[in-house]
C-alpha positions in Angstrom: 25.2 24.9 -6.8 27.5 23.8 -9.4 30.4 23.3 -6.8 28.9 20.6 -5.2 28.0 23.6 -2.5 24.6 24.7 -2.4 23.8 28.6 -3.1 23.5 31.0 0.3 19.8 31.0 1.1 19.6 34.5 -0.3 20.3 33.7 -3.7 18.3 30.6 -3.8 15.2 32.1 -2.8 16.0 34.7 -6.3 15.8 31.5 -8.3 12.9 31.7 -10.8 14.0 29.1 -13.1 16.2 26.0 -13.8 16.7 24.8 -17.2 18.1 21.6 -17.4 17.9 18.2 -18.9 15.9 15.1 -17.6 18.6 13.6 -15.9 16.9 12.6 -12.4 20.7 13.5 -10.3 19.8 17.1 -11.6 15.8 17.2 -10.7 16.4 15.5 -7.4 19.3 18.5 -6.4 16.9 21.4 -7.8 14.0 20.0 -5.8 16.2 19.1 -2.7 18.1 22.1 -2.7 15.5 25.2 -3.8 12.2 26.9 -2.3 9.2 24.8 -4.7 12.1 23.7 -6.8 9.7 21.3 -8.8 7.9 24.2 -10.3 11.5 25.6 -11.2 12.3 23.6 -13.5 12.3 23.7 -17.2 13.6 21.2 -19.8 15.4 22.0 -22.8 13.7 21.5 -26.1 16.3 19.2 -27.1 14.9 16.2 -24.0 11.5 17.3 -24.7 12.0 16.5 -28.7 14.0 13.4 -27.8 11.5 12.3 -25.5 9.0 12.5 -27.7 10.4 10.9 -30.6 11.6 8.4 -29.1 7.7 7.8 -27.8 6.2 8.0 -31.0 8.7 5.4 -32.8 7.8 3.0 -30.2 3.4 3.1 -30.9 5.0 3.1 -34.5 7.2 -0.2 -34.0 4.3 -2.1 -31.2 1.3 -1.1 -34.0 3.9 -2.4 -36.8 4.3 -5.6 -35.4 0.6 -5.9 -34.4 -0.3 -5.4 -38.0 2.5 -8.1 -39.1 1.1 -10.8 -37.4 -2.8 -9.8 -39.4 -0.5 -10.2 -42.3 -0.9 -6.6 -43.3 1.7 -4.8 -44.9 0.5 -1.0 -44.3 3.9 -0.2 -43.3 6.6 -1.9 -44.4 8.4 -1.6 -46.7 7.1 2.0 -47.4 10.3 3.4 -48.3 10.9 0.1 -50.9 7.6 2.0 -52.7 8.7 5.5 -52.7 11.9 4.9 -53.5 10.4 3.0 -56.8 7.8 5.0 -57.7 10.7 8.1 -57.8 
């Protein structure tokens, strides 16, 4: 498949896996082009770490701004404090 030429039907159906990042272009060809390709597909740790990080700083920022606006300063300026205290 990385020709631009998908694999002889033999070798496709041999498939087990596909690891591969979250780009759609890339799920859309495994699914188009293999047997159940959707359940083929694994994602590298990397896009699954990213994903997630990226996730969690944006609760982190919405429940930061949330609390700003109740005036309460839970979070910021956290690393102001440990950086003193040190």
């Amino acid at each position: 498949m990385r020709s631009g030429r998908p694999a002889p039907p033999t070798q496709r159906d041999n498939i087990e896996a596909v690891a591969m990042d979250m780009w759609e272009p890339h799920i859309q060809s495994v699914r188009t082009h293999l047997p159940h390709g959707g359940a083929k597909i694994v994602f590298d740790k990397f896009h699954i770490v990213k994903h997630l990080h990226e996730a969690v700083d944006k609760v982190r920022r919405t429940e930061h701004r949330v609390l700003l606006r109740q005036a309460d300063q839970r979070l910021g300026g956290a690393h102001r404090r440990t950086r003193a205290a040190n």
